[in-house]
C-alpha positions as CSV (number, residue, x, y, z in Angstrom):
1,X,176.8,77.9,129.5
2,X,173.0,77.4,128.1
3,X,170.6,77.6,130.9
4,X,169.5,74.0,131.0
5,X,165.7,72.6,131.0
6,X,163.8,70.1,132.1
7,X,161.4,68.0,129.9
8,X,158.6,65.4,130.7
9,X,160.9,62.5,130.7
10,X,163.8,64.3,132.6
11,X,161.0,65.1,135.3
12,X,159.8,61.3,135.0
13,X,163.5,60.7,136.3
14,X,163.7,63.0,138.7
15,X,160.7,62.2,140.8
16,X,161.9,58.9,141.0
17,X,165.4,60.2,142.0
18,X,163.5,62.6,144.9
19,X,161.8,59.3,146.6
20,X,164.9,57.8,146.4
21,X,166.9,59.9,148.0
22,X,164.1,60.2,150.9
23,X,164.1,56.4,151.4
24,X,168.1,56.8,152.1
25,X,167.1,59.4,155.0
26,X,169.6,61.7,153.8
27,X,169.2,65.7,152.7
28,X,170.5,66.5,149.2
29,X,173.0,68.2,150.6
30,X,174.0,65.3,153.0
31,X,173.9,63.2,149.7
32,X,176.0,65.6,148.0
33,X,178.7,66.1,150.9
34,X,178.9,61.9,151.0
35,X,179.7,61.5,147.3
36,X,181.6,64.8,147.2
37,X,179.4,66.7,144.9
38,X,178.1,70.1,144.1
39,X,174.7,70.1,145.5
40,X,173.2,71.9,142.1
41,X,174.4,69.0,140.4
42,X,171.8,66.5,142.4
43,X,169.1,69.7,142.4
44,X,169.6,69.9,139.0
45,X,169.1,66.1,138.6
46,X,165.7,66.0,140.7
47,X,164.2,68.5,139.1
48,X,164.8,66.8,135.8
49,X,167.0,68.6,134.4
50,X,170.4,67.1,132.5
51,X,174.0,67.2,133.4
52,X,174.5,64.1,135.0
53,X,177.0,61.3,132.8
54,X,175.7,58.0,132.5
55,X,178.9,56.9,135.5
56,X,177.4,59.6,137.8
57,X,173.9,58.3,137.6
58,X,175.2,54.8,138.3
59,X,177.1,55.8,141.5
60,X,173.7,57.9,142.4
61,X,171.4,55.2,142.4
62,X,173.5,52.8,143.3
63,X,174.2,55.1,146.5
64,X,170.6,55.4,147.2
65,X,170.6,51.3,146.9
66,X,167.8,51.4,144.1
67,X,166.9,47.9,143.2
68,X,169.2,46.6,139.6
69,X,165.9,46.3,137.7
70,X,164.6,50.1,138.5
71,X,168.2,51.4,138.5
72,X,168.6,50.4,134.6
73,X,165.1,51.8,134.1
74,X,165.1,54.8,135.9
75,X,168.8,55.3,133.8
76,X,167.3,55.1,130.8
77,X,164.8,57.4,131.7
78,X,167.5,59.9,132.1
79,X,169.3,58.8,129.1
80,X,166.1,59.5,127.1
81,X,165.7,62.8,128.6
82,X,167.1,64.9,125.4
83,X,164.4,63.2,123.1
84,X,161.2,64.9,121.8
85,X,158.0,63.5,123.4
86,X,157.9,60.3,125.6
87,X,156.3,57.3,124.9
88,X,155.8,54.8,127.7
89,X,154.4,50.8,127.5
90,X,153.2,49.0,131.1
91,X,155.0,47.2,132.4
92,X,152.4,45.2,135.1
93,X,148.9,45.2,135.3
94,X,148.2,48.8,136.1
95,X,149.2,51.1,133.2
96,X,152.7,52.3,133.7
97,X,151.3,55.4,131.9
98,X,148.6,55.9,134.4
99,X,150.9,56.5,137.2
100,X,152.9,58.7,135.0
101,X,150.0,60.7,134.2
102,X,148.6,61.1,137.8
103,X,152.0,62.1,138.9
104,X,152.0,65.2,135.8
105,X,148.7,66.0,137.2
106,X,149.5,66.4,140.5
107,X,152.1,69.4,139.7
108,X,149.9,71.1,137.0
109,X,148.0,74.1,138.2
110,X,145.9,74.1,135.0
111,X,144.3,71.2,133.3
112,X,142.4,70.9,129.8
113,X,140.6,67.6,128.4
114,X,138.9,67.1,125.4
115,X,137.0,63.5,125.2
116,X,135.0,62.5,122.3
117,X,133.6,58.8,123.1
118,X,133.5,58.9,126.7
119,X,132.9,61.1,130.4
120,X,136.6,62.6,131.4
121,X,138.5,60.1,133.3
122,X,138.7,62.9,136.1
123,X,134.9,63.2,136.2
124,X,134.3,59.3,136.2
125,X,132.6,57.4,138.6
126,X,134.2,54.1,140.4
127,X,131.2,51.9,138.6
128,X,131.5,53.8,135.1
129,X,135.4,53.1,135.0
130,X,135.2,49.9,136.0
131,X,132.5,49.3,133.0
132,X,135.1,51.1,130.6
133,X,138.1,49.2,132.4
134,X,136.6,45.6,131.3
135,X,136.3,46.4,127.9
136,X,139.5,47.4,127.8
137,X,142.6,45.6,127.1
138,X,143.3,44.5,130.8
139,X,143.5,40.9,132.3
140,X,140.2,40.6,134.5
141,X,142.2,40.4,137.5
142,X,143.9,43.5,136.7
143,X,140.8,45.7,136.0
144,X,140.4,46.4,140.1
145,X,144.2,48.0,140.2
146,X,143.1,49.7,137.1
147,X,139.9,51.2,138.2
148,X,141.5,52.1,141.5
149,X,144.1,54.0,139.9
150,X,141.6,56.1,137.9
151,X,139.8,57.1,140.5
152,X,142.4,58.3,142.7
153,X,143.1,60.9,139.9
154,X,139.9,62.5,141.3
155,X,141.6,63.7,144.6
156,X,143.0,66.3,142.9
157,X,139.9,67.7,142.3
158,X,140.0,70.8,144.4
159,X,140.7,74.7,144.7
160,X,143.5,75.8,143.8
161,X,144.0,74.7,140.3
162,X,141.5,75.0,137.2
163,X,140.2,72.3,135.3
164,X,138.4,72.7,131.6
165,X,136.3,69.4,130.1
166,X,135.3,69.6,126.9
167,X,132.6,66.3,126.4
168,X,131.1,65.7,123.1
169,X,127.4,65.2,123.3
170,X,127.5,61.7,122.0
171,X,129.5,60.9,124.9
172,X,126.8,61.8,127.1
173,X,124.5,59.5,125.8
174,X,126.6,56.6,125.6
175,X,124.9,54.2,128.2
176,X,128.3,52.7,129.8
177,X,127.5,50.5,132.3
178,X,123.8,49.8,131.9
179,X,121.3,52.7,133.0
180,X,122.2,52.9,136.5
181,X,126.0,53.7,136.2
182,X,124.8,55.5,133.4
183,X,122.3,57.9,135.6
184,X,124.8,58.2,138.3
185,X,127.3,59.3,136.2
186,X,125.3,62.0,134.6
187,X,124.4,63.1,138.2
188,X,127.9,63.9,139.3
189,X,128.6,65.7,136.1
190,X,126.2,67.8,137.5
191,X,127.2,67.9,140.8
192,X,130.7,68.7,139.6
193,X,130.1,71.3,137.2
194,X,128.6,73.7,139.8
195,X,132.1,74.1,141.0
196,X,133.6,77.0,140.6
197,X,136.9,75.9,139.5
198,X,135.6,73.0,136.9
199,X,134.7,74.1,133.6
200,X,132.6,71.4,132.2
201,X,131.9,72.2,128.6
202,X,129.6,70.3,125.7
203,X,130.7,70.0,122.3
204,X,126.7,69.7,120.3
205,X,126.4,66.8,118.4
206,X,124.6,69.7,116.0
207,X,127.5,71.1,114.6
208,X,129.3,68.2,112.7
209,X,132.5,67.9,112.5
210,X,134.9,69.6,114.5
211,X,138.3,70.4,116.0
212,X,138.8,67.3,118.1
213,X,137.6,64.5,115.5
214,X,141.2,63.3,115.6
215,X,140.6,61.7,119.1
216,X,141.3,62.7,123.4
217,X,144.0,64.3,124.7
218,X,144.8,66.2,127.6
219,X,147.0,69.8,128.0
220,X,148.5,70.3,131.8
221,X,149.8,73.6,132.2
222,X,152.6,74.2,135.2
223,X,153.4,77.0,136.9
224,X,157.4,76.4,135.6
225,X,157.5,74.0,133.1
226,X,156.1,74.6,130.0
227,X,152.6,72.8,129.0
228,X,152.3,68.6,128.9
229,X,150.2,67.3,126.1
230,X,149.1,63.5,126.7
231,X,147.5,60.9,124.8
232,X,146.0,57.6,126.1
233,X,146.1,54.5,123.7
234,X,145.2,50.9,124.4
235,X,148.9,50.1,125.7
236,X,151.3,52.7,126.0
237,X,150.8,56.9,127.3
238,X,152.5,59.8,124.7
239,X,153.4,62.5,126.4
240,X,154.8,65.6,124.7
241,X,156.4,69.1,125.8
242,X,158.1,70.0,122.3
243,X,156.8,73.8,121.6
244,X,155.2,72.3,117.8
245,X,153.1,69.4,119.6
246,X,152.3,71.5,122.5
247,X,151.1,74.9,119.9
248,X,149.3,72.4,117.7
249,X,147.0,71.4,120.7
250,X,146.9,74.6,122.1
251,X,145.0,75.6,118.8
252,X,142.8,72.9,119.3
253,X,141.6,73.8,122.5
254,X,141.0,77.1,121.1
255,X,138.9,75.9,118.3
256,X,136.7,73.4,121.0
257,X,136.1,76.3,122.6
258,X,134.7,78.1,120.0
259,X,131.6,75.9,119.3
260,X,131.4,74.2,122.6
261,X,127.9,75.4,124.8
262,X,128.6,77.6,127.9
263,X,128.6,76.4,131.4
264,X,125.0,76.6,131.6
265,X,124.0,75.4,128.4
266,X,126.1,72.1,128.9
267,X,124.4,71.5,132.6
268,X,121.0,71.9,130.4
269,X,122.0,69.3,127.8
270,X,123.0,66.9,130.7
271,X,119.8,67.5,133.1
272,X,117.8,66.9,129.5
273,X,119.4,63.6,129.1
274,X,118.6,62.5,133.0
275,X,115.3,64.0,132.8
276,X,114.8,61.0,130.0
277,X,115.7,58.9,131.7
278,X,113.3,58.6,134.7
């Protein structure tokens, strides 16, 4: 039998399947021995990996007394669990895709982002993505949840895993916010990059044209899984884990790196830009 893998949307599933299960009270193997199953079979499942038929994820959440609206979701999660890449629309006023993303990063020991226009969303400030979440394409009374959700990302700024920004220069000298949210933010790009485990990395307005003209995105490496590439657009999240997506990025990182300024350099371009505006 073909050793069976999980993929981003399969994982997707099975987180939800974990929380779940621990609202029922019950151990997998308690859940296992009640619907006389094999164990591996709900392991399997909640580490998002396939083998389940469409009747035994019925019974399964249906067991674990999922709400009808999130069981048929959370089943077609799993039924869309053999396709390449994931594409997922909100479904409220916070960003389905948002949630998804923060949950990705939580498990990924290594995390690369490229941004053209605008600071890293892990490196943002509350007041700078609040500025960026009203111009967005959010209701008003939405942009709070929004902005809250982005900057809970931030806690999983810490030892223990690496983190690579690569910021073009233009995006440094966007004012977002008005000069004040513009200032601070500069100032905890500063105070950020001095960490050991954040490489913050400018891409010179100087060189022209480069590797990452064709917009953001975001590589999270995992200590099993292979990588996660994501992509943010105005109303839905692509995330792929296909080996040609995920090479094709790869080589784009690669490339950003080339012509991007060393740690140093880039905390010089920054302090230039706050020294001008004093």
């Amino acid at each position: 039998m073909p050793k069976r893998e999980s993929n981003v949307v399969g994982r997707e599933f099975g987180n939800a399947l974990r929380a779940a299960i621990a609202q029922t009270g019950l151990t997998q193997r308690k859940l296992a021995d009640e619907l006389d199953w094999d164990e591996a079979k709900i392991s399997e499942a909640v580490n998002g990996k396939p083998g389940l038929s469409e009747h035994e994820v019925d019974v399964l959440l249906a067991y674990c007394r999922v709400p009808l609206d999130e069981r048929r979701r959370l089943k077609n999660r799993y039924l869309e669990a053999g396709d390449k890449g994931f594409i997922l629309f909100p479904e409220d006023g916070v960003p389905d895709q948002l949630r998804t993303l923060i949950s990705h990063e939580k498990e990924a020991t290594e995390i690369v982002a490229w941004s053209m226009i605008l600071v890293p969303g892990l490196l943002q400030t509350p007041d700078y993505a609040r500025s960026v979440a009203e111009e967005g394409p959010h209701e008003a009374e939405d942009v709070p949840k929004v902005v809250a959700a982005r900057v809970a990302r931030a806690e999983i700024l810490r030892p223990g895993r690496t983190f690579t920004f690569y910021v073009h220069e233009q995006a440094l000298w966007l004012p977002v916010g008005g000069e004040e949210v513009w200032r601070e933010q500069l100032a905890q790009l500063m105070r950020m990059s001095v960490r050991q485990y954040i490489n913050l990395h400018v891409v010179p307005r100087s060189i022209g044209a480069h590797a990452g003209v064709s917009g953001d995105f975001r590589v999270m490496r995992f200590p099993k899984y292979v990588p996660l590439v994501f992509l943010d657009t105005l109303n839905c999240g692509l995330f792929f884990d296909d080996k040609e997506t995920v090479a094709l990025y790869e080589e784009r990182v690669k490339r950003l790196a080339a012509v991007a300024l060393g740690r140093e350099q880039s905390r010089a371009v920054i302090d230039n830009i706050l020294e001008g505006l004093q």
